[in-house]
C-alpha positions as CSV (number, residue, x, y, z in Angstrom):
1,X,16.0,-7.9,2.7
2,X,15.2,-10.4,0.5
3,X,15.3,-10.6,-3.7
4,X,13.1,-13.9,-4.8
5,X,13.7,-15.8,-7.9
6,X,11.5,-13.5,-9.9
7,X,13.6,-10.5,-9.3
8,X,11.2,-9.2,-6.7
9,X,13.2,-7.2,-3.4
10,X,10.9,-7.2,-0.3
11,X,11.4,-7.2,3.5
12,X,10.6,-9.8,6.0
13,X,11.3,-11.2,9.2
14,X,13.2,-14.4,10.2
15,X,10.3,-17.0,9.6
16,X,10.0,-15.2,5.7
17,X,7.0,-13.2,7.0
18,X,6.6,-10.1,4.8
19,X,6.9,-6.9,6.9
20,X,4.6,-4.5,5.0
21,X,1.2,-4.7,3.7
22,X,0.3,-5.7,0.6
23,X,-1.6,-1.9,0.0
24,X,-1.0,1.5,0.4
25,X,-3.6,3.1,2.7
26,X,-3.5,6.1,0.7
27,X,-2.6,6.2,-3.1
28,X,-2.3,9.8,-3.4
29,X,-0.8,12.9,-1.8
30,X,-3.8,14.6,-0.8
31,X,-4.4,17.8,1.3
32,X,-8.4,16.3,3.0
33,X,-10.9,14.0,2.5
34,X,-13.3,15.7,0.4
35,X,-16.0,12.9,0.8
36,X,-16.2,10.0,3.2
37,X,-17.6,6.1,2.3
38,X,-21.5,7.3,2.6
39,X,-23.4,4.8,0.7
40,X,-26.3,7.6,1.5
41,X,-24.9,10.6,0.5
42,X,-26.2,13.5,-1.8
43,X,-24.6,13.7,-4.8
44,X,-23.1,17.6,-5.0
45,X,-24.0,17.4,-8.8
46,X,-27.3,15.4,-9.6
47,X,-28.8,16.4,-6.4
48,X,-29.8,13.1,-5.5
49,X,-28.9,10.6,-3.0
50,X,-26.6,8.0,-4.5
51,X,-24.2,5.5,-2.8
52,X,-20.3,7.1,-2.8
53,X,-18.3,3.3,-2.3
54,X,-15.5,5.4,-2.0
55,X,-13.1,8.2,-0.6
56,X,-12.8,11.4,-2.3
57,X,-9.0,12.6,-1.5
58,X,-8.9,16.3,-2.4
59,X,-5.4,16.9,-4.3
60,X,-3.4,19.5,-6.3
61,X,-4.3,19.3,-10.1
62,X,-2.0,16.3,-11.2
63,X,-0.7,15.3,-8.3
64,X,0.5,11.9,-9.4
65,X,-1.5,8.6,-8.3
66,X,0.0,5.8,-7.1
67,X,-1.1,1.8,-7.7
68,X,-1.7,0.6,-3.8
69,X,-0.7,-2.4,-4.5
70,X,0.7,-5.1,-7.1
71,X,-1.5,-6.6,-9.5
72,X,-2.7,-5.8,-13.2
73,X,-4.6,-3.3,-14.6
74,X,-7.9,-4.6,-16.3
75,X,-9.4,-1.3,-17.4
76,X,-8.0,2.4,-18.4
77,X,-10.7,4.3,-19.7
78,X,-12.9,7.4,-19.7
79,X,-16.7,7.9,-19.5
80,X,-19.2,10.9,-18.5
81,X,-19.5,9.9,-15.4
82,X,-16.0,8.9,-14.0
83,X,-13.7,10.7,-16.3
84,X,-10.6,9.1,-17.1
85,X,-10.3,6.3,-14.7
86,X,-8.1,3.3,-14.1
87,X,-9.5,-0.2,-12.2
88,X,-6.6,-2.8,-11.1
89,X,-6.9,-6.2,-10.0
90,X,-5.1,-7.8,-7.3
91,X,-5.1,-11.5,-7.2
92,X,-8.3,-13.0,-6.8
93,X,-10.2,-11.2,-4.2
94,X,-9.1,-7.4,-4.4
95,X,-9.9,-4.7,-7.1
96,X,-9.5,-1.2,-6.6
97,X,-10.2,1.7,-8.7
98,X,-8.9,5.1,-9.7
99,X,-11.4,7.9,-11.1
100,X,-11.4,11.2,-12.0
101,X,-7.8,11.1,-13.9
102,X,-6.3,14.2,-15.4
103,X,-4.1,11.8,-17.6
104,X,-3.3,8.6,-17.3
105,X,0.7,7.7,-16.2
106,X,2.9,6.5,-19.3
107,X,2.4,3.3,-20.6
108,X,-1.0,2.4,-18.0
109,X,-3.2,0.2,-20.5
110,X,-5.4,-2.9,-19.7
111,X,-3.4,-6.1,-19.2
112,X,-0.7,-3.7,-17.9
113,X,1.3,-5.3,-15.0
114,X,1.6,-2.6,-12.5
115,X,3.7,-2.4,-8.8
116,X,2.8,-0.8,-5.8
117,X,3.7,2.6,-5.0
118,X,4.0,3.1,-9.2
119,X,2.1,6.0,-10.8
120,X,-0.6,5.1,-13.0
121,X,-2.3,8.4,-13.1
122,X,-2.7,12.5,-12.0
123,X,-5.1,13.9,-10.1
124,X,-8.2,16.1,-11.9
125,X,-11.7,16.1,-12.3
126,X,-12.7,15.0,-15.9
127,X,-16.2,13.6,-15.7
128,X,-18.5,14.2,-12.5
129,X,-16.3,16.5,-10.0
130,X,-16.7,19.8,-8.8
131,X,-12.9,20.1,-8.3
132,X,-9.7,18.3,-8.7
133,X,-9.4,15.1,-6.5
134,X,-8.9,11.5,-6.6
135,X,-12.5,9.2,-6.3
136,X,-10.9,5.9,-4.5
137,X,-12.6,2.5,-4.3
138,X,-11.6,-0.7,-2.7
139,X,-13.4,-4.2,-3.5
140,X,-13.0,-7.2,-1.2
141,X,-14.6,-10.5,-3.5
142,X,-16.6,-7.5,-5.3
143,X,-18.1,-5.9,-2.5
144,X,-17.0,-2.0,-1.5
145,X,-15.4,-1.4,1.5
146,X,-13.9,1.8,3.0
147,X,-10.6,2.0,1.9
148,X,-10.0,4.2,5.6
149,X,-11.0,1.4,7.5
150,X,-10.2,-2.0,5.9
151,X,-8.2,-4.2,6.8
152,X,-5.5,-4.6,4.5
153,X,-3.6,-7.8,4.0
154,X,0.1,-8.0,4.8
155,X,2.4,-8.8,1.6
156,X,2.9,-12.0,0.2
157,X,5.5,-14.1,2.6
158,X,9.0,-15.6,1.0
159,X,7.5,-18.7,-1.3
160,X,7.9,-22.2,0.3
161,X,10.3,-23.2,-2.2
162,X,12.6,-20.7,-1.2
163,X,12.0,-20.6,2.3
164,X,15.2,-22.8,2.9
165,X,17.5,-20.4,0.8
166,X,16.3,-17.5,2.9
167,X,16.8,-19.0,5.9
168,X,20.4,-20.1,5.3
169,X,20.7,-16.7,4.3
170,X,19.8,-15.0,7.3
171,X,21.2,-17.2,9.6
172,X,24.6,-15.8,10.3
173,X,22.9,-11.9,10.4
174,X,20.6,-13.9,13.4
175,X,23.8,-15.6,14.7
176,X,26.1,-12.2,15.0
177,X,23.1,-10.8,16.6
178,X,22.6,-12.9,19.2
179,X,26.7,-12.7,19.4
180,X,26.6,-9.0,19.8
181,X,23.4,-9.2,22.5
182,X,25.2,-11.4,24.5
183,X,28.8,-9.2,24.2
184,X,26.1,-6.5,25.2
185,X,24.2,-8.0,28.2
186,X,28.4,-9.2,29.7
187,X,29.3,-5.5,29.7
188,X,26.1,-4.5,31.0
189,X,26.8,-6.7,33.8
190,X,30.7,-6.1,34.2
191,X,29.8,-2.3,34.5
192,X,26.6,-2.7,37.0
193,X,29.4,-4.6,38.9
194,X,32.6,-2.1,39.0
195,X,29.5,0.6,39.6
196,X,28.3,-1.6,43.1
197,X,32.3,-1.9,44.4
198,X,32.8,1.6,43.2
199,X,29.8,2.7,45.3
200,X,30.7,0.1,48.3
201,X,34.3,1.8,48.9
């Protein structure tokens, strides 16, 4: 457990390598997948066939929605076709969006600096939507990809300035470690001992 200079808390292992990834799989708590990544699929309103670039997750009516990752949000919006929605960027190469809002969570604007996991919206189905759920997309340098199957990136690592700080700090935890696995492996070896003579008489 590591807390960088910014304030930020995170995880990672003894080279500073972040141990989660940088998205949530899943931004919602949702019951099915309502509609897979079909970029040939028939719309269920206008009857036509129309590219879905994204997962429908099918979801009680405001079910809270969660960022899946860290980044800012760049729009928070409503029109006919998408209902409320919410579209975040993530760096430079991911964007991913969030349609179909009931309501938008307190204080979610564009320019607003959101975290992962934090709620930025509730599941409904204003615009286009037979029924409540949440319409999912995720970008990769602007293209769609399925959010089920990308790959997703792990978290940013412990910065290179501060590498040397985190390293003196985990030191002793690695040190007693070791200590303790070595205490560990002597008693294995005492015990697999007295068990042989024990056995031998």
């Amino acid at each position: 457990r590591y807390t960088n200079s910014e304030g930020e808390t995170g995880y990672f292992d003894h080279n500073g390598e972040s141990l989660h990834k940088a998205f949530l799989r899943d931004p919602v708590h949702f019951s099915h997948v309502s509609s897979s990544f079909n970029l040939k699929r028939k719309h269920p309103i206008l009857k036509r066939t129309m590219p879905h670039r994204g997962i429908d997750y099918a979801a009680n009516q405001g079910t809270p929605v969660r960022a899946a990752g860290d980044g800012k949000v760049i729009k928070a919006e409503r029109n006919q076709a998408s209902g409320n929605f919410v579209v975040i960027q993530h760096g430079e190469q991911y964007i991913t969006k969030y349609l179909h809002l009931s309501k938008f969570g307190k204080g979610i604007k564009a320019s607003k600096k959101v975290k992962q996991g934090q709620t930025i919206g509730y599941v409904g189905a204003t615009g286009l939507a037979t029924g409540p759920h949440l319409h999912y997309e995720f970008l990769v340098g602007g293209v769609h990809r399925n959010p089920r199957t990308v790959s997703l990136p792990n978290a940013a690592s412990v910065a290179q300035a501060e590498l040397k700080e985190f390293k003196a700090g985990v030191e002793p935890w690695i040190n007693l470690l070791q200590s303790n696995l070595q205490s560990l492996e002597r008693s294995t070896q005492q015990s697999d001992l007295t068990l042989g003579l024990t056995q031998a008489h």
